[in-house]
C-alpha positions in Angstrom: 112.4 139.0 94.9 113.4 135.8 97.0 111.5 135.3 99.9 111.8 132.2 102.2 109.4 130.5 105.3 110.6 130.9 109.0 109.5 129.5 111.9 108.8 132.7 114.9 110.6 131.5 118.4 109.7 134.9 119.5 106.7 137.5 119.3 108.0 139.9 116.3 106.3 142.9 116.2 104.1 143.3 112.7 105.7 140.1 111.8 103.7 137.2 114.1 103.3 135.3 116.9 105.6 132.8 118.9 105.6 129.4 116.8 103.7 130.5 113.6 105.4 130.2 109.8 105.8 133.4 108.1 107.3 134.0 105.2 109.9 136.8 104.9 112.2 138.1 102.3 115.1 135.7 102.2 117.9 139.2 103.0 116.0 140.2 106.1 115.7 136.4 107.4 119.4 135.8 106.7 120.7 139.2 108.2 118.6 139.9 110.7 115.5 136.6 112.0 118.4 133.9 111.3 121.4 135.6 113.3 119.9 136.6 116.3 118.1 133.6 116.8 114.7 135.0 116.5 113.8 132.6 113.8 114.5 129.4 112.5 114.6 127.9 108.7 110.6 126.5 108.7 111.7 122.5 108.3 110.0 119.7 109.9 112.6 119.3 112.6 112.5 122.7 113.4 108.4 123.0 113.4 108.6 120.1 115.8 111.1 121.3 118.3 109.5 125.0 118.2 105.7 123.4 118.9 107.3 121.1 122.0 109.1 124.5 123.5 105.7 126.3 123.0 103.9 123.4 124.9 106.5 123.9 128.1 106.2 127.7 128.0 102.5 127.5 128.3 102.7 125.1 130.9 105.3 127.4 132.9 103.1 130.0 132.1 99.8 128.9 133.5 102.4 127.6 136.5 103.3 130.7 136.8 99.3 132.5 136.4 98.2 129.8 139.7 100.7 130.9 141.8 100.1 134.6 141.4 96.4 133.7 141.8 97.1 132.3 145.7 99.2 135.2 145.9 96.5 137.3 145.3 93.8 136.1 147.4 96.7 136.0 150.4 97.5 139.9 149.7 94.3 140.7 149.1 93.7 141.6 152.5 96.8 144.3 152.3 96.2 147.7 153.4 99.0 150.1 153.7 99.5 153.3 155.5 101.7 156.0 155.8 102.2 159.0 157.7 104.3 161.8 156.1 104.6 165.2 157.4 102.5 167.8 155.8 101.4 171.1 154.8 98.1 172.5 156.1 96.0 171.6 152.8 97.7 167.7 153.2 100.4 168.6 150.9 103.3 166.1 151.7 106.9 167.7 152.3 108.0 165.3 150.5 106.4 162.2 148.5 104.9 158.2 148.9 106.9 156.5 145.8 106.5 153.2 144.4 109.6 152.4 146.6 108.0 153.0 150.0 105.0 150.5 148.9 107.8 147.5 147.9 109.5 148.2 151.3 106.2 148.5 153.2 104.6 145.0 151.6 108.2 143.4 152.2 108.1 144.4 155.7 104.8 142.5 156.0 106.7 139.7 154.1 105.5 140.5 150.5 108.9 140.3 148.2 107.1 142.5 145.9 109.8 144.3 142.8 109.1 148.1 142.6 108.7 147.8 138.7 106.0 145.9 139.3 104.0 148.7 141.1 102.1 150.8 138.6 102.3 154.0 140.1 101.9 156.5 137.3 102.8 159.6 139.8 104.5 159.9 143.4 101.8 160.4 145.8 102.2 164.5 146.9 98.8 164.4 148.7 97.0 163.0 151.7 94.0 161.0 151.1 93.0 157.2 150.1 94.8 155.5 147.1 93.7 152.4 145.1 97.6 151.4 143.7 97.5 148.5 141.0 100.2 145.5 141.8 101.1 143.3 138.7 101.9 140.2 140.4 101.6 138.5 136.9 100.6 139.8 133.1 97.2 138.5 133.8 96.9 139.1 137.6 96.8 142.5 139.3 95.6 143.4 143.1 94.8 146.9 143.7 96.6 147.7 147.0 94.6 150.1 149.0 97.0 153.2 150.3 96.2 155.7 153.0 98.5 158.3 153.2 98.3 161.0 156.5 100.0 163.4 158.1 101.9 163.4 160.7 99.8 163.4 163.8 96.4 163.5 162.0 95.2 160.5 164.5 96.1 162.7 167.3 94.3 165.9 165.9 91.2 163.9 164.8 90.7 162.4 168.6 91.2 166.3 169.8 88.0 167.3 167.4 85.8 164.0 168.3 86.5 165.1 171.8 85.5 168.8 171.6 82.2 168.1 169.8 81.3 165.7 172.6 81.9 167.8 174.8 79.7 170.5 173.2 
């Protein structure tokens, strides 16, 4: 069986890495690697160009790491809250979704993109959350959540109240 040597300009899945030689059989470079561009023929030229690409896309990339890093430490003193209306055992009638986080960071002036919020489940009860933010592949803040219900400031000042009183 022919096989031939390519050069990876992208990460291929049981194949390699971004920028390494690899060699292939020559039907599935020519059909497939070749034709989508996901590979190049492994020449000098082509070695060349594919290691000066790799040097820019590591520099964007640590570019990129810095400036979530500042945004980190900026956010970092984030704390969200949200008062929902709820049952008697602080089951919402309703839910807090990734959604309500973006729009509640954006309204402190946080453009923050929902997919970036790893919140495996809608939030159904009240209580504190810990909610991971990717603000990079290598940076995450954990956003801390407080969800209430409606009026539970108001109850909690009628209680503190009474047992003074007493």
């Amino acid at each position: 069986m022919a096989t031939t040597n390519v050069l990876l300009r992208e990460d291929v899945e049981n194949l390699g890495g971004r920028g390494e030689v690899v060699k292939v059989k020559a039907g599935y470079a020519r059909n497939y690697l070749l034709p989508r561009g996901i590979a190049l023929l492994a020449t000098k030229g082509n070695v060349k160009q594919v290691e000066a690409e790799k040097n820019a896309l590591l520099k964007k990339a640590a570019a990129e790491k810095s400036t979530a890093e500042l945004q980190k430490e900026q956010m970092s003193t984030i704390a969200l809250k949200f008062e929902r209306k709820a049952g008697d055992e602080g089951t919402l009638f309703g839910s807090v979704t990734s959604m309500d986080i973006a729009e509640a960071l954006k309204a402190q002036g946080y453009e923050i993109d929902r997919k970036k919020i790893s919140l495996k489940e809608a939030i159904k009860i009240t209580g504190e959350y810990s909610v991971p933010v990717k603000l990079h592949r290598d940076v995450t803040l954990n956003v801390p959540v407080t969800v209430v219900a409606e009026g539970g400031a108001v109850e909690a000042k009628a209680e503190a109240k009474e047992t003074t009183e007493a």
